[in-house]
Structure formats: C-alpha cells, structure tokens
C-alpha positions in Angstrom: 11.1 16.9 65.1 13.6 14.8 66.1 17.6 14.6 64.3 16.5 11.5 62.6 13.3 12.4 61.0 15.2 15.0 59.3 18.0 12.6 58.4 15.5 10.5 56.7 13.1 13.3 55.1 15.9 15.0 53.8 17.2 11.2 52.1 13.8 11.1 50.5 13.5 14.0 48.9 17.3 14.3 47.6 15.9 10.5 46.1 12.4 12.1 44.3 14.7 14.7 43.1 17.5 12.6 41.4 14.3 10.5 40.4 13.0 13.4 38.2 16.4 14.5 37.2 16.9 10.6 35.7 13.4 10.4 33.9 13.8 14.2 32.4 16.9 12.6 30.7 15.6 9.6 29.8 12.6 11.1 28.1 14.1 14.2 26.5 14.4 13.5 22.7 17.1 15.8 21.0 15.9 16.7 17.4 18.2 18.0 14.3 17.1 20.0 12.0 15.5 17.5 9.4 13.9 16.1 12.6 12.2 18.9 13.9 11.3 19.9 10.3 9.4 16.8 10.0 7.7 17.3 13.9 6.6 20.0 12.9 5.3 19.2 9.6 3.7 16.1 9.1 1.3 16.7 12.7 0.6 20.4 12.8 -3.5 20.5 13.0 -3.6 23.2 10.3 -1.6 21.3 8.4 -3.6 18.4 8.8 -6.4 19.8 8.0 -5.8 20.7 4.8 -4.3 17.4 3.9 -7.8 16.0 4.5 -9.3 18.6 2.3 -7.0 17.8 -0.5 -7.8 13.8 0.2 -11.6 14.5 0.8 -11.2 16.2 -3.2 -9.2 13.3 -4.5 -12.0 11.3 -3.7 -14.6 13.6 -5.1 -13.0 13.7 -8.5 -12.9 10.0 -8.6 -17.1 10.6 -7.7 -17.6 12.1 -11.0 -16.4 9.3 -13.2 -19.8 7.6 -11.6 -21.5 9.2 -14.6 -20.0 7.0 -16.8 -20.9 3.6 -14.7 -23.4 1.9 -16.1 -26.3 0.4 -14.1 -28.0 -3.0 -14.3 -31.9 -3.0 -13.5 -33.5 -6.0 -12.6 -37.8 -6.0 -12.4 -40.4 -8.9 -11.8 -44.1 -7.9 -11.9 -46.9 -10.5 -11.1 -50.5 -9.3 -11.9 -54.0 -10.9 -11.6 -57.4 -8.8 -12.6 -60.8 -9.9 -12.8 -63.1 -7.3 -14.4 -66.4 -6.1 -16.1 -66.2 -5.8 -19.3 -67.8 -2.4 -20.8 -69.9 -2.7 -23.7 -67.2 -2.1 -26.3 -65.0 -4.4 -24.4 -67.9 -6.6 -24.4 -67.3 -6.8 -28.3 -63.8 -6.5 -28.4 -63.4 -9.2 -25.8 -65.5 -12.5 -27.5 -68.4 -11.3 -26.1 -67.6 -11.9 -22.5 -69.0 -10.2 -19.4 -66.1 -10.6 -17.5 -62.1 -10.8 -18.6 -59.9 -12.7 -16.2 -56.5 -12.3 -16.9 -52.7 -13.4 -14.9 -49.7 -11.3 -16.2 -45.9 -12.1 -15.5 -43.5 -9.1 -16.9 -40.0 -9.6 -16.4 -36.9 -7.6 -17.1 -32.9 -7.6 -17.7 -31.6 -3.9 -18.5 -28.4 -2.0 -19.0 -28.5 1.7 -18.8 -25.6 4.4 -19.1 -23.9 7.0 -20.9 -21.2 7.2 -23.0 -18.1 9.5 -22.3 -17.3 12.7 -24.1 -19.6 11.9 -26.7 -23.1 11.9 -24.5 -24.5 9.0 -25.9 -27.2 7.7 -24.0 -28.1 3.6 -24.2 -30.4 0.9 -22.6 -29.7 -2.6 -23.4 -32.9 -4.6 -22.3 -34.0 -7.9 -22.0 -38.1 -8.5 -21.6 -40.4 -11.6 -21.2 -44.2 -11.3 -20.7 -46.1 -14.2 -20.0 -49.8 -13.7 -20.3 -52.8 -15.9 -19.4 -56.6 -14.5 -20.0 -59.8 -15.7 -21.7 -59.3 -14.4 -24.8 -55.6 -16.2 -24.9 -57.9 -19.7 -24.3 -60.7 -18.2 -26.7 -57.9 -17.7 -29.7 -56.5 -21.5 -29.5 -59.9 -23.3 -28.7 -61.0 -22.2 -32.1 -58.4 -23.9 -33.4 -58.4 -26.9 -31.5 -55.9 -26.6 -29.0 -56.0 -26.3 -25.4 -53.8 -23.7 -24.3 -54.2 -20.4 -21.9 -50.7 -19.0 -21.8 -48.9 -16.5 -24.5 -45.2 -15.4 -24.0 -43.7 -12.3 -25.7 -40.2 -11.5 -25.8 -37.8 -8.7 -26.7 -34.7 -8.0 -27.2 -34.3 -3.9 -27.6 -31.4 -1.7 -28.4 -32.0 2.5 -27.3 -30.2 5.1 -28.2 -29.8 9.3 -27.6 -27.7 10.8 -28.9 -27.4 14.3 -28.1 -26.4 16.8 -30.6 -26.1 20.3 -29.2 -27.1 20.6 -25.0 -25.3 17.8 -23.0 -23.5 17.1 -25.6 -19.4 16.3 -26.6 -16.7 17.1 -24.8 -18.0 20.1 -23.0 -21.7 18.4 -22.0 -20.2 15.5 -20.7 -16.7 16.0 -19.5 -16.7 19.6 -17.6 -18.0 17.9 -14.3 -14.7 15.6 -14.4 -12.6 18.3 -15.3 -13.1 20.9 -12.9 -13.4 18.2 -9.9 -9.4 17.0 -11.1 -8.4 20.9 -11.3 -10.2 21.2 -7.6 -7.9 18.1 -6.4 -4.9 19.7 -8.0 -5.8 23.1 -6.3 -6.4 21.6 -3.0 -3.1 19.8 -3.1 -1.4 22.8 -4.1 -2.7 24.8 -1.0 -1.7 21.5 1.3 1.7 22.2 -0.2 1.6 26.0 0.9 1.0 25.3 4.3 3.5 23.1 4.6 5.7 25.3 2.7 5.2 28.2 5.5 5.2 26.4 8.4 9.1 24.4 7.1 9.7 28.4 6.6 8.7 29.1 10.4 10.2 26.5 11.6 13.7 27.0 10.0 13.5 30.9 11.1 13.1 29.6 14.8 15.2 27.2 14.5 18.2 29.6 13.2 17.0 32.2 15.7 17.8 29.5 18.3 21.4 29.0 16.6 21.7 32.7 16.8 20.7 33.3 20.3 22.7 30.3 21.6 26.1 32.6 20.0 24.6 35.6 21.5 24.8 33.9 25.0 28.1 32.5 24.4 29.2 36.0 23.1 27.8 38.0 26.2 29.0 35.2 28.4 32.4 35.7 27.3 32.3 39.7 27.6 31.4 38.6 31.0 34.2 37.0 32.0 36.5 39.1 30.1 34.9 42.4 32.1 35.5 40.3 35.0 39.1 39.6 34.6 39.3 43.3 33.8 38.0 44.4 37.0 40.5 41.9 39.3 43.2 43.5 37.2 42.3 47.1 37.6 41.8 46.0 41.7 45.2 44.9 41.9 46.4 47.7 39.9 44.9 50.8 42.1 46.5 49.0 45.5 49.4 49.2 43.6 49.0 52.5 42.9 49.5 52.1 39.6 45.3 54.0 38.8 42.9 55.7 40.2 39.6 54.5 42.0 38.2 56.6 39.0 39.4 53.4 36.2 38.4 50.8 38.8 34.9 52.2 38.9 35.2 52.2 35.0 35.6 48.3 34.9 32.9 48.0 37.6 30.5 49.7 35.2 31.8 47.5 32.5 31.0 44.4 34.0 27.9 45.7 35.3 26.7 46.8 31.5 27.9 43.3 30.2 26.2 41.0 33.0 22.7 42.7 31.6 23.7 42.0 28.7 23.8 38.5 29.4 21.1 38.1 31.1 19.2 39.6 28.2 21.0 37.2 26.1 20.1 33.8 28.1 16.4 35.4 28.5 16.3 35.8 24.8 17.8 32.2 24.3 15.0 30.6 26.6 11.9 32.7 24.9 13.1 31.1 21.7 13.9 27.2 23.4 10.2 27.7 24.9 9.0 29.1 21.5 10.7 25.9 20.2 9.1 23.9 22.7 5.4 25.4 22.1 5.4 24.6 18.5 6.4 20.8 19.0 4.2 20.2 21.6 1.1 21.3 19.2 2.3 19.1 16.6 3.7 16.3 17.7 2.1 13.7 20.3 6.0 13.6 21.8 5.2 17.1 22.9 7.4 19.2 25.3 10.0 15.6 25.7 11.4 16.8 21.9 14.0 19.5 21.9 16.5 20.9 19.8 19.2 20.8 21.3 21.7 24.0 21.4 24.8 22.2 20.1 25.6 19.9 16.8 23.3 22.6 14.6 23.2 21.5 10.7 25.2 23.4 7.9 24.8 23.4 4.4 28.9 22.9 3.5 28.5 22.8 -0.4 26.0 24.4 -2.3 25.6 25.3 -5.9 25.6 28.9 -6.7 22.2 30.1 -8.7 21.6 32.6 -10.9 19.4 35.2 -9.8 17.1 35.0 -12.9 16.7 31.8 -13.2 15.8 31.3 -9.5 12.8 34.3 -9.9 11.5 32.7 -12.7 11.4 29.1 -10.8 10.2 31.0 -7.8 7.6 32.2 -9.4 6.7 29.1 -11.5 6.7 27.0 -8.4 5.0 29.5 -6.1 1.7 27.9 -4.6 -0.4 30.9 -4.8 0.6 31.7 -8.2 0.1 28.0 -9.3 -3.5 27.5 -7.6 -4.0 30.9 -9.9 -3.7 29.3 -12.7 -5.1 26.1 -12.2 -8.5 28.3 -11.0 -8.5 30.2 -14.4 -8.1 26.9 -16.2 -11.4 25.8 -14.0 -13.2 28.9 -14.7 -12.2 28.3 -18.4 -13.9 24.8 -18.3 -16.9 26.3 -16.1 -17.8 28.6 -19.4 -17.3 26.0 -22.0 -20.0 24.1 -19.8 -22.3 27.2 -19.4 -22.4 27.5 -23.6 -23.0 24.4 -24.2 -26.2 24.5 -21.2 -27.4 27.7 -22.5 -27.8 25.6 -26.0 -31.4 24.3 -27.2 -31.8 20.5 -26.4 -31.9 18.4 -29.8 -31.5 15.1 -29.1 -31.2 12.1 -32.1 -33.4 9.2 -31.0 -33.6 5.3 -32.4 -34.5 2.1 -31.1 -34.3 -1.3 -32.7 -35.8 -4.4 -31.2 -36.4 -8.1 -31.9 -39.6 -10.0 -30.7 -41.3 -13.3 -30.7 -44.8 -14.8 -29.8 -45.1 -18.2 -28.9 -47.4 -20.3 -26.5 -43.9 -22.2 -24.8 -41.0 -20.5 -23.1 -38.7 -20.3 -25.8 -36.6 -17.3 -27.3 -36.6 -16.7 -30.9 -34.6 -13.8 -31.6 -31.7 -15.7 -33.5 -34.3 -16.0 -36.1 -34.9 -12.5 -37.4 -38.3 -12.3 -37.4 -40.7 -9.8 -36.1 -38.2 -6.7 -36.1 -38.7 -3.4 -35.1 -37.1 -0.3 -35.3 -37.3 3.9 -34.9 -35.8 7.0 -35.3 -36.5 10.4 -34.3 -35.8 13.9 -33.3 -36.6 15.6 -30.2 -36.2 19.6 -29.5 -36.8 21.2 -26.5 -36.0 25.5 -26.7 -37.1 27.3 -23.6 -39.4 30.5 -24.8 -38.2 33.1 -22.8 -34.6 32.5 -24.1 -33.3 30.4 -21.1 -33.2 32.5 -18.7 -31.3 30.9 -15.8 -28.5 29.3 -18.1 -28.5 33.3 -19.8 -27.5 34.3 -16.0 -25.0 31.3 -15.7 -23.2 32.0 -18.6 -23.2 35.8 -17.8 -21.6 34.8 -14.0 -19.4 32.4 -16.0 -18.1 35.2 -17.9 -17.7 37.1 -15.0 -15.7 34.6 -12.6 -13.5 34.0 -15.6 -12.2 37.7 -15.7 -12.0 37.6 -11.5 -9.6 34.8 -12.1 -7.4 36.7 -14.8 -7.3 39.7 -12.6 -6.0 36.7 -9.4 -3.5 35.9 -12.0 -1.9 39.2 -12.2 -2.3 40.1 -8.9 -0.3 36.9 -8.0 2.3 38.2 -10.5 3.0 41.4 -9.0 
C-alpha cells in the first residue's frame, strides 16, 4: 500500500471517529435528580402496568352506576289470522265458521330501578288497534259501519322490595365495593411508584458516593505517588534505606487497586444507572446522570420521631390497601345478609284505558281506571343453601382481612 493510501485511510477514520465523538455529545442528555426521578417513574413497564389496572378499575366502578340507568323499550307488532272457529267459538263468535281478524299493538315503556331504596318501575305507553268480524258484527247492529277498535293505556308499575334486594345493602354494595376496588388499585399504583422513586434515589446516591470514592482513591494515588519520588530522592541522598523506598512502592501499589476498585465500582453503578433508564424511558442509554452538580436538600425542617411513625404508618400503602380491603369485606357481608333473606316483594299497578272506534287518547278523562296491589314471597325450602355458604365465606374473608390488618401493623 502505497504512502498515500495510508495518508488518506488514516484522514478518514480520525474523521468517523471525531464524527461519533460529536453525535455522543450532542445526544447525551444529563438528568438531575428530579429528572431522573421522573424517567424513571412515569415509563417503567411495571409501573405502567399498574396504572392501567387502577384506570381499567376507575372505569369499572363508574360500570356499576349502569344499574341505576333507566331503559326505554320501543315494540310494534302487526298480526293477521284467519281461523276455524271450534264449536264453542262458534257460539262465542256470532255464530261464525271462520274469525278473520288484523291486530296492531304498539308500545312506549320506561323501565329501571331506583337507588338505595330498590324500587323497581315501568312507565308504559300502549295502543292496540284491532279489526275482526266480530268488531264489524258489534257496530252493524247498531247501524254503523265500522271494523276497527282502538285500546289504550297508560300504566304505572311498581316493586318494591322489602327484605332481599332491598335498601341500602340490596342495592348499593355492588357500587361500593367497585369504588373501594378503584381506591385499592390506586393505592397499589402509588406503591410501585413509591419503591421504584426509593430505588432510584438509592442508585442515584450510590452514584454520588462512588464518584467521592474515586476522587478519594484518586487523590491517595497521587499523594502515594509524590511519596515515592520523595523517598527516591531521599535514599540517593542517603538520607533512607532501599527498605522505606520499597515501603512507598507498596503504598502506591495498595492505593492504585484501590482506585481501580473505586472507578470499577463507579462505572457498575453509571451502567446500573444507565440500565434502568433505558427500560423506562424511550430516550434510553442518551440520558445520564451526570457525576457533578448532584442535588442537596440545604434546609429541612426537623420531625419528631413520633409523629413521623404515626404518619408513616397512616400513609403506608400496604397498610392503607389493608384497610380499604376490610372496609370491602365489611360491605361484601352486609350484601351476603341481605341475599341470604327470603324475597318479599310489595307489588301495585295503576293504569288508565280507553275504547274508542277513532285514534284518539282519552286518559285526561278519568275513566275506565284500574289498579292492584299485592304481595309476593319467594323462601327457598332447604334454607338457601348457596347464599348460607356465601354468607359463611363472607364471614370468613372478613376475619382474613382483620388478621391483614394486623399483620400490616406489625
């Protein structure tokens, strides 16, 4: 290869490598502490994860306020039979062989349920138009030519029920212990994050304490240096023996090791650093912290020890979520009672209605109304036994939770 090949091979690649040199500086981004917290944070998968567990049950508790919505039905039904008429009907039916009728039924409705109290209604509209040979039988007696009949009603329905499904407990536990399960979700969100901020300020204060360490050893070095040199000159001047310059060679020796223990120490740590940012933060490896400008805490307010347990262990996340899973456990029973009660339910209808041969409404007038009220019970035989069992496990998860409580406590 010829002089100026190499000339020009070795121009390239001292180019490439100031090249890389410029973009590793121009992508690096130096992180402080508040920074790297939030890297680390807001983008670690774990922590991510449960973030969408706690926003998947935020929007399950919301779900179970659907109980509640009410729901409009809407129904058209057009029918036309021709039959035989049986003997009886043949009777029944102005002695006619054969009944030939059109129907039209129609319906408005508004079903739901009423909160805490249980209350179930159904607000209804209906309009049946009828057309069949008896209709035309009926008014040809009486002179007039007409083969259509229309009935409508206006009906109220109501259940109300008074022990199973019903009140605050029959109707409300559902929402309840979805709220508590946001809550508790939320909670655990907050205790991930909580340990990984406490992991990330431990490496980044082992970094602050390594990078002293290296400086430390560094400056032994240099020190154990100087000291040999001067023990050097000293033995030519006769001043010691080759025994003391041997002495500072072993010194130095002992502190190089140390150093290099020192910067290995400091670079597990930077690459430790390094590792975590890369899994959560789409910058990756270009964040850093850098070694110098670390952050202090020059004022702070002195605590009392007490006082800080107690608000430790008030605002503890495991002890919390504790709690809030006792409080569900306590709802969770209240609703087991109330299923393993008999069903009575109180139930009464009122309703206006009109006949007329035209499509009119006459409901404003009173007339023609009709009204119920009754009493349904429905008691299992054998005792109930699967809402026996659910109150028993009921009973059972509620002590498990007690027994979390003061196992979180200790």
């Amino acid at each position: 290869m010829s002089f100026k090949k190499i000339i020009i091979l070795f121009i390239i690649c001292i180019s490439m490598v100031l090249y890389s040199f410029q973009v590793y500086a121009e992508d690096k981004i130096p992180l402080n502490i508040n920074d790297f917290l939030q890297t680390v944070c807001d983008n670690n998968p774990a922590a991510m994860q449960k973030k969408y567990d706690w926003l998947i049950k935020a929007e399950m508790a919301k779900k179970e306020w659907a109980a509640f919505e009410p729901d409009l039905i809407l129904s058209y039904t057009h029918k036309d039979s021709n039959t035989q008429n049986t003997a009886e009907q043949y009777f029944d039916r102005s002695a006619s062989s054969e009944f030939d009728e059109k129907t039209d039924d129609s319906k408005i409705e508004i079903k739901g349920l009423v909160p805490v109290a249980g209350t179930e209604y159904a607000l209804g509209a209906y309009w049946n138009t009828t057309s069949n040979n008896l209709v035309e039988g009926r008014y040809q007696s009486l002179g007039a030519s007409i083969d259509e009949e229309y009935q409508n009603t206006l009906e109220l329905k109501l259940t109300q029920p008074l022990l199973k499904n019903a009140w605050e407990a029959g109707t409300m536990s559902k929402i309840k212990i979805a709220a508590l399960e946001d809550k508790i979700a939320y909670t655990d969100y907050q205790k991930n994050i909580m340990t990984l901020a406490s992991k990330a300020l431990s490496l980044y204060w082992d970094l602050y304490y390594s990078v002293k360490q290296a400086d430390i050893f560094q400056d032994s070095e240099r020190i154990a240096l100087e000291l040999l040199n001067i023990a050097k000159e000293r033995f030519k001047a006769g001043k010691i023996g080759k025994g003391d310059v041997y002495k500072a060679e072993t010194g130095l020796a002992v502190r190089r090791s140390l150093s290099s223990q020192a910067k290995q120490q400091l670079q597990k740590v930077r690459n430790h650093i390094s590792t975590v940012i890369s899994e959560s933060s789409e910058r990756g490896a270009n964040a850093y912290v850098p070694v110098s400008n670390f952050s202090f805490i020059e004022d702070y307010e002195e605590l009392d020890y007490e006082q800080s347990l107690k608000n430790a262990m008030k605002n503890d996340p495991a002890y919390q979520i504790s709690l809030k899973i006792a409080q569900k456990e306590d709802i969770r029973l209240s609703y087991a009672e109330n299923q393993h009660l008999p069903q009575v339910d109180l139930t009464g209808s009122y309703s206006w209605n009109s006949l007329d041969t035209s499509d009119s409404w006459k409901f404003a007038s009173g007339d023609y109304p009709t009204w119920s009220l009754g009493l349904m019970a429905r008691i299992p035989l054998g005792g109930g036994v699967d809402t026996k069992r659910e109150l028993r496990a009921a009973q059972l998860r509620k002590k498990q939770a007690q027994l979390r409580i003061k196992a979180d406590m200790v």
